[in-house]
Structure formats: C-alpha cells, structure tokens
C-alpha positions as CSV (number, residue, x, y, z in Angstrom):
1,X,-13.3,28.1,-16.3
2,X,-10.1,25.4,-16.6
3,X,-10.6,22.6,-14.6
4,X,-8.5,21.5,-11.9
5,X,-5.2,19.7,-12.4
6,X,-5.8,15.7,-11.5
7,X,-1.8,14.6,-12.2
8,X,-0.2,11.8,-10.9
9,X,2.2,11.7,-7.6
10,X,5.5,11.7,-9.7
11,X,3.6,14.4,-12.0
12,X,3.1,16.6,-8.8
13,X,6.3,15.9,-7.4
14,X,8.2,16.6,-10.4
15,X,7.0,20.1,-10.7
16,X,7.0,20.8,-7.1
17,X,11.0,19.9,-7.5
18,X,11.1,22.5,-10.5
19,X,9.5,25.3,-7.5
20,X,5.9,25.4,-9.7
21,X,3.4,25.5,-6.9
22,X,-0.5,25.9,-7.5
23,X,-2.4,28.2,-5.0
24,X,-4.1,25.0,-3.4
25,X,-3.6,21.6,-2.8
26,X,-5.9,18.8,-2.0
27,X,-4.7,15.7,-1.6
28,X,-7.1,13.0,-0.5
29,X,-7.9,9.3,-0.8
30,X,-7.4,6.4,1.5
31,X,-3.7,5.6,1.3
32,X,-1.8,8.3,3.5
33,X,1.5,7.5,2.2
34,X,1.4,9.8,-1.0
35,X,-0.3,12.2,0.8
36,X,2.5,12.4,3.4
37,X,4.9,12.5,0.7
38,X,3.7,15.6,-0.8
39,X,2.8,17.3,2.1
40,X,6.1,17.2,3.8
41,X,7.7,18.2,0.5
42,X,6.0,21.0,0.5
43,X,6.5,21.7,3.7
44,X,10.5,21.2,3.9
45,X,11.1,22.9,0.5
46,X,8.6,25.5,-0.4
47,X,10.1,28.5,1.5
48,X,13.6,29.0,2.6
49,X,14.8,28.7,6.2
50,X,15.3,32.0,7.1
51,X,11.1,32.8,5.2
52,X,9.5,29.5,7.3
53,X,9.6,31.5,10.5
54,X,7.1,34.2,9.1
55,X,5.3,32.5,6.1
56,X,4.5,28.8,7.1
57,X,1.8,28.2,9.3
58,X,0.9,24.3,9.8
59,X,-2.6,23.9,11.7
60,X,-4.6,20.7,12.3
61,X,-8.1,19.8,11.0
62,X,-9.5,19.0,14.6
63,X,-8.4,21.8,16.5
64,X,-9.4,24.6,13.6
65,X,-12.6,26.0,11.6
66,X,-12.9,27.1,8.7
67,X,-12.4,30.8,9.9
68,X,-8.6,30.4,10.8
69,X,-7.8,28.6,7.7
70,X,-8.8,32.0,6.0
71,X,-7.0,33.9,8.2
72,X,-4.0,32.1,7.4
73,X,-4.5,32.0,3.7
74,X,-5.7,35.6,3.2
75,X,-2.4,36.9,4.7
76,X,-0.1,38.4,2.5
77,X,3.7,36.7,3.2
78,X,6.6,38.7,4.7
79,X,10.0,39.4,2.6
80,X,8.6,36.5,0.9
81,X,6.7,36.4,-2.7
82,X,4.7,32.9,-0.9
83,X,3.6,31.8,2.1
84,X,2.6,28.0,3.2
85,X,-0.6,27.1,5.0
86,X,-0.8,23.1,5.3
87,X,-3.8,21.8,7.2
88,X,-3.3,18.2,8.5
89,X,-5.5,15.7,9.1
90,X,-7.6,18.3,6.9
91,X,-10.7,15.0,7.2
92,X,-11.2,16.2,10.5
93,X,-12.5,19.6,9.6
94,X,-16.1,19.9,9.5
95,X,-16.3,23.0,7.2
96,X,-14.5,22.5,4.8
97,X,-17.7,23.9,2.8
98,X,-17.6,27.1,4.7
99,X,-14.4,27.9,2.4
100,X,-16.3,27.7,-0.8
101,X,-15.8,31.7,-1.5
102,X,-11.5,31.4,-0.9
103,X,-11.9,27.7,-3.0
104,X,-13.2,30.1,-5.9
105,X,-10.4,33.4,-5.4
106,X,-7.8,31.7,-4.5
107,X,-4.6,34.0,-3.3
108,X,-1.9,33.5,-5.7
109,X,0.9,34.8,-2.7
110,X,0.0,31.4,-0.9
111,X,0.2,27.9,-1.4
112,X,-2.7,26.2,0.9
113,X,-2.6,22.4,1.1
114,X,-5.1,20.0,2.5
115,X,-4.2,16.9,3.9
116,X,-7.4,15.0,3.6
117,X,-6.5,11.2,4.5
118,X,-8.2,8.1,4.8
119,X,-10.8,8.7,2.5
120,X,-12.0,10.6,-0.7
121,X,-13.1,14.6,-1.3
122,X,-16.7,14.2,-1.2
123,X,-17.8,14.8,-4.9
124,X,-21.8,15.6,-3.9
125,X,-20.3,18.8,-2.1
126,X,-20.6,22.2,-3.8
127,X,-17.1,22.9,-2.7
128,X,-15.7,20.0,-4.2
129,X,-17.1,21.1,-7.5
130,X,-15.7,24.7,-7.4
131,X,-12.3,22.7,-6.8
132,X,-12.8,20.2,-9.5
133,X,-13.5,23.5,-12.1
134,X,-10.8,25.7,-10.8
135,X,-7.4,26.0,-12.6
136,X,-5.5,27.2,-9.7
137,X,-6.0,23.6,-7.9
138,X,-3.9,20.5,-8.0
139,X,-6.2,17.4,-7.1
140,X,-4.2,14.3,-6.6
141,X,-6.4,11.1,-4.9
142,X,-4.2,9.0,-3.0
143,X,-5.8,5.2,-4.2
144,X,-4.5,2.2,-2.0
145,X,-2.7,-0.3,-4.0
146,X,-4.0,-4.2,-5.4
147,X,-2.3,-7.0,-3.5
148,X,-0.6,-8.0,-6.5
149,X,0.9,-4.5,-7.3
150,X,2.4,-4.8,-3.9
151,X,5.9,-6.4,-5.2
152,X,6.7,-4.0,-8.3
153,X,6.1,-1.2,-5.8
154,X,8.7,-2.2,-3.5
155,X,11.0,-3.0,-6.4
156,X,10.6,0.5,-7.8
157,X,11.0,2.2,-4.1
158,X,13.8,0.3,-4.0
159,X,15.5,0.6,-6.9
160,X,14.9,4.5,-6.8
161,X,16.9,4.3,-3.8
162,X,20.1,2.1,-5.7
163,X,19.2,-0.8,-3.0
164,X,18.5,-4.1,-5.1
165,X,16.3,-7.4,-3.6
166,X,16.2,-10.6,-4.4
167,X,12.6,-11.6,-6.1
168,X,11.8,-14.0,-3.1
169,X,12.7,-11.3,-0.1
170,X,10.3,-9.0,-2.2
171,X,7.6,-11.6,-2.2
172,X,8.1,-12.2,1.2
173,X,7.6,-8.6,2.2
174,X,4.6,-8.3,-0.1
175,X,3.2,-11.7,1.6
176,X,3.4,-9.9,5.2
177,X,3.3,-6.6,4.9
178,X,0.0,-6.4,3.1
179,X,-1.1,-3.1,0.9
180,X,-0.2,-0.2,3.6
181,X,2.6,2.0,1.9
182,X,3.7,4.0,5.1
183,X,4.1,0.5,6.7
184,X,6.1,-1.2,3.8
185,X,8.1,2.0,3.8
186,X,9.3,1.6,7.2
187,X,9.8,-1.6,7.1
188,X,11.8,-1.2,3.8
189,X,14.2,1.6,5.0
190,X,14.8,-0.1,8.3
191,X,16.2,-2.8,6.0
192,X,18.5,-0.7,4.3
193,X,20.1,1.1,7.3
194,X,21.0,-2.3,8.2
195,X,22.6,-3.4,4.3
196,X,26.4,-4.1,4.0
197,X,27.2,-1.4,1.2
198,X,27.0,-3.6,-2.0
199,X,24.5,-5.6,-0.5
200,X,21.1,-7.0,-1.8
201,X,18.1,-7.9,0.4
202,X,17.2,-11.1,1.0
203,X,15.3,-13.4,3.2
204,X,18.0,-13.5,6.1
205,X,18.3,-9.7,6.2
206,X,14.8,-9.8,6.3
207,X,14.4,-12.4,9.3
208,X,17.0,-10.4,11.3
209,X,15.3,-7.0,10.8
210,X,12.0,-7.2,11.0
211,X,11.4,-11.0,12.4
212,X,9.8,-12.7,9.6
213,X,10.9,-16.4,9.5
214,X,12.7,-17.0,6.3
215,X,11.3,-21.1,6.8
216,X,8.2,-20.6,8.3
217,X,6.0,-18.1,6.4
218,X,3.0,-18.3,4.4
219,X,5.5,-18.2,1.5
220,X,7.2,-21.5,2.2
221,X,3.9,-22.8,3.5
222,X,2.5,-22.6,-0.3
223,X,5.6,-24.1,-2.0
224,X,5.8,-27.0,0.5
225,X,2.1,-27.3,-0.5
226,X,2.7,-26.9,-4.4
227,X,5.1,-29.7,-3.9
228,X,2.9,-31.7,-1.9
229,X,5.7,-32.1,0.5
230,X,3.6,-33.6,3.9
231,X,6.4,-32.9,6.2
232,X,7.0,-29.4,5.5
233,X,4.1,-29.0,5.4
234,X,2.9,-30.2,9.0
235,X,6.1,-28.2,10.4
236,X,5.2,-25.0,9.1
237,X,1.5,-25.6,10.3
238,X,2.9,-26.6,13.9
239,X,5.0,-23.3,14.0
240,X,2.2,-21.1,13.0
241,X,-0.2,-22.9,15.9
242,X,2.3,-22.3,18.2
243,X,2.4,-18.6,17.2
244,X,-1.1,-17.5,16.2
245,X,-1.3,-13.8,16.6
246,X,1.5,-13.2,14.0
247,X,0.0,-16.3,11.5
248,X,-4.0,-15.7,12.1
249,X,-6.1,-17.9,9.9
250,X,-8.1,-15.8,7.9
251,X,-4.8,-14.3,6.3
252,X,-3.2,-18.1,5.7
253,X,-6.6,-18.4,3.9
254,X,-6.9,-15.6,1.7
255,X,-2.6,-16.0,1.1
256,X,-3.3,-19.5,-0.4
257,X,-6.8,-19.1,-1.9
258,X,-4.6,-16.5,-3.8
259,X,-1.5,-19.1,-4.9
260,X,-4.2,-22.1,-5.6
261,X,-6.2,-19.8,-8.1
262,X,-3.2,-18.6,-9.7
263,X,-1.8,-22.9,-10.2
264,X,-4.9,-23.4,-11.5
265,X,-4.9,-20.7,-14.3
266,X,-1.6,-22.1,-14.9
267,X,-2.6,-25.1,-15.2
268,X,-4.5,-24.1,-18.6
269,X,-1.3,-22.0,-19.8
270,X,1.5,-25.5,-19.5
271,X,1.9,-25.2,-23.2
272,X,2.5,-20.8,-23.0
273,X,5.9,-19.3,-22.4
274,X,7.3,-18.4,-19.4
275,X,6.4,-14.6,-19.8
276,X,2.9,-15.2,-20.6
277,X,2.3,-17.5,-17.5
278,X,4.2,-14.4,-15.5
279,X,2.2,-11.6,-17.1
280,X,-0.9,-13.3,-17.1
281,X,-0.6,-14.3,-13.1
282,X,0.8,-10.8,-12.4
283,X,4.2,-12.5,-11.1
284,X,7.9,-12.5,-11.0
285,X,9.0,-14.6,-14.2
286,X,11.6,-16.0,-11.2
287,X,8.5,-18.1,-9.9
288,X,7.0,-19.4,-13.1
289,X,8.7,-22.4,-12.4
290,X,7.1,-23.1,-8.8
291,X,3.3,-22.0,-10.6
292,X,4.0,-24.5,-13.3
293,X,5.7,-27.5,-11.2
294,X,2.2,-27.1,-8.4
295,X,0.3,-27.8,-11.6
296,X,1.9,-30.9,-12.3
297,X,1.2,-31.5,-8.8
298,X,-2.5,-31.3,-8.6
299,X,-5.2,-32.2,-11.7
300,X,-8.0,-30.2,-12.5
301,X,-10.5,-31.8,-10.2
302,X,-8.0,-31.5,-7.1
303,X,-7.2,-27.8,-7.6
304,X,-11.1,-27.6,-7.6
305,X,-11.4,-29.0,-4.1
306,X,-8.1,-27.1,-2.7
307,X,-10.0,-23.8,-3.9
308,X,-13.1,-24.8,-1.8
309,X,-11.8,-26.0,0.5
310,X,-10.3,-23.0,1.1
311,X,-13.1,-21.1,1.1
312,X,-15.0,-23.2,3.1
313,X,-12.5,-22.7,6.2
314,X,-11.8,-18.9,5.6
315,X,-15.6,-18.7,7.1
316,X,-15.5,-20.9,9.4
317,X,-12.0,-19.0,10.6
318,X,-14.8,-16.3,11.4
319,X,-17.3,-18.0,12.9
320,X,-20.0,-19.5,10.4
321,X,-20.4,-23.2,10.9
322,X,-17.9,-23.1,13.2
323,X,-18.3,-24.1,17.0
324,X,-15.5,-25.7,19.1
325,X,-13.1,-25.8,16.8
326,X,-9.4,-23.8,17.4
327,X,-8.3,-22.0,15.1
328,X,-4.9,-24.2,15.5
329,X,-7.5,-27.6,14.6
330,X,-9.1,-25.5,11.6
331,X,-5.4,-24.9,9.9
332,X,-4.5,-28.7,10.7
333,X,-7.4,-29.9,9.2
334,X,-7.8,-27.9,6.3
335,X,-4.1,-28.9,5.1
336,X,-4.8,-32.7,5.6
337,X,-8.1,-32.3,2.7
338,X,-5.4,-29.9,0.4
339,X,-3.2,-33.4,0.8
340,X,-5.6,-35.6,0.4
C-alpha cells in the first residue's frame, strides 16, 4: 500500500487551489494557525454555494462519536460528485480509533478533514498507522515556529500580502508577540487595515495599533544596554516597573539572555563580513551593526557575567533564592551588575 501524503502547508494549499482533494485530511500538531488555514479553505471553496446546503456537514469533536462521523462520511453527496465532512476541534474526540475500518476504505465522493489541534496524531495508535500507509490521506503536522524564525515569517506574510515593514517594526513584533501564528496574524492584519496606501509599517503604526511603546520595549531596552547608555537604561526599567503585567520579568530575561548570547558570538566573528555575522546570528543584516558595536562594548569576561547574570535572576524571577524581593527590585538590580 502507498503511504500517505506528508506535504508541506503551501504544498497542500497549492493543490487544494487547483480543486485536487484527497478523501481525508488530518491536520494536526500544536500550532493551530495552519490548521485553521486549511480547514477553512476547504471549507469556503470545496463545494459551490448552491452544493454546501446538501453536501457540507461541519460537526465538533466534543459533542460527536465516532458513529456520526461515519454517518456523515458514508453518505453519498446530492447533485454533487463530493461532499465535505470537517470535524473541529477533532482532539476532542475520544474514538478516533473506532474509525479504523472507514480510515482503511475511505469514500472517494467525500472529502473528510480532521481538525486535530494543539497536539500531534498519536503514532502508537493502530489508526494512525493505517493513516500513515494509506494513499488516499494527506497528513500535514502543524509544528510551532523557533523564536528566531518569528521575523522572516512576518516578512513573508507580509510581503505575500504587497504590505512592506521596516526591519525594526518586524523585530519589534517578533520581540512581543512571541511564536503564536493566529496571534501575530491578527495583530499583523489589524496593522494593515490601518496603512495609508503606499505605506510601510513601522514602529509608530505599530504603537498606535496595537500599544507597543516604540521607546520603551525590550527592543530599545537591549540597544540602550549594548550601548551601555545608564540613562536609557534606568528609564526604560522605570517604565516597565511602573507597568509590570505587560513587561513581566521572566520574558525581559529570556529577551536579553537571547541578545547577550548572540553579542558574544559576535564578539568571535569582528573580523567576518556583515552577512556571515547575520547568517550565523539568524538576524536582519540591518542590525549587524548594533551586534557588532555591543561587542566593542563589553570584553569577553563581561559578556560572561551579563550571561549569568542573567540567568541567575530569570530564577529568582520564579521563585528560587528569591524571598522579598519585587519583581520591580529584581529588574533594577539585575541592570546595575549588566553596568557594572
């Protein structure tokens, strides 16, 4: 037996844009935005107006068993050569192994997705293997994404949409938005309802739109420190104690622990090109220049202490060997010995 298809998202939605559908779907894997994607793809363009009435059925994990799922997918469609089954939150159904017999003999009249988010197909299950062997499914997992592949994703939603940024607005975004695809989307297309035609985003669209400070952000909290600027420094730190739930340590922690490790590879790359520092940090050749001018900054020995320093108050931002102190006292204290 052929085994299963395992292609890519823009694989999947190429030929789902060409009308080539597989009898079954299964999308899984932590990140839901993929999964979304397809699904309401699918859903929107897989029958005709006038054929979803009769011949798309859309049923939840929690409120089904694995009984009405084969109702649904054994029907035959009417006035229509396919029918649509899409079962959402598909996670939430608890047997899933009871379709084991329809996984195998598949209907070729319907097109049965599974929505499975927030986690991965469960490869000890027999059912998983029938899907894994079977020609007639398209298995796509849905992986979340690595910090630092955060900014070329926005770039590339982005620029798929015509909608350019400048390199620090995308850094920016990447700094606060963290790895969550269907929150980086929203945030990304409320920017663009708001763009001047022509326009580029940068850090002032961003401040009025979503509410990031353009001056006081992590971002500008590690260039002021990569310049050793004191003063900056101490402002930015004052803002974010006077505004902890949206600056809470253990993310100013992990956000600089990041930057310092990066200044101090750099640090051993002064004599490389630009493009080798960029490629081998996995950043924007924009901010070589920043990387290479913190390096200056700090010798060896000091980029040492910054990095455990860091890592010393990240736990005690959670609680080990850590008993009065504020959160606010940690932060202001942990930037006077990066200083020092």
């Amino acid at each position: 037996m052929a085994k299963a298809k395992s292609l890519s998202f823009h694989q999947i939605m190429a030929s789902l844009q060409k009308k080539e559908y597989f009898p079954i779907y299964f999308l899984h894997g932590e990140e839901s935005f993929y999964i979304d994607e397809l699904c309401n793809h699918i859903e929107a363009n897989a029958l005709d107006e006038s054929a979803k009435a009769f011949n798309q059925t859309i049923l939840y994990g929690k409120d089904i068993d694995y009984k009405t799922v084969l109702d649904s997918a054994r029907r035959y469609p009417v006035m229509s050569d396919k029918q649509v089954v899409i079962i959402k939150e598909a996670q939430e159904l608890k047997t899933l192994d009871k379709l084991e017999a329809y996984f195998e003999q598949p209907l070729d009249s319907t097109i049965l997705v599974f929505a499975h988010k927030h986690k991965k197909l469960d490869g000890r299950k027999k059912y998983a293997s029938i899907l894994k062997k079977s020609a007639k499914t398209c298995l796509f997992e849905s992986k979340p994404l690595y910090e630092n592949q955060v900014p070329n994703w926005i770039n590339n939603y982005l620029k798929d949409r015509n909608i350019h940024i400048k390199p620090a607005a995308t850094s920016l975004l990447a700094e606060y938005l963290g790895t969550n695809l269907s929150k980086i989307s929203n945030e990304l297309n409320k920017l663009t309802l708001n763009l001047p035609k022509g326009g580029a985003i940068d850090k002032n669209i961003i401040q009025r739109n979503i509410g990031i400070s353009k001056d006081f952000n992590v971002f500008e909290l590690q260039n002021a420190l990569g310049k050793r600027d004191q003063f900056k420094s101490f402002l930015i730190v004052k803002y974010f104690i006077a505004n902890p739930k949206n600056h809470p340590l253990p993310m100013i922690t992990a956000t600089l622990y990041n930057y310092f490790s990066k200044v101090y590879i750099c640090q051993s790359m002064l004599r490389s090109s630009n493009q080798d520092i960029a490629t081998t940090l996995s950043v924007n050749k924009f901010f070589v220049g920043d990387y290479i001018n913190a390096a200056r900054q700090y010798d060896r020995a000091q980029l040492e202490n910054v990095i455990a320093t860091l890592k010393d108050y990240d736990l005690r931002s959670k609680g080990v060997n850590n008993v009065n102190f504020t959160p606010g006292e940690l932060l202001r204290e942990m930037i006077i010995k990066i200083l020092a």
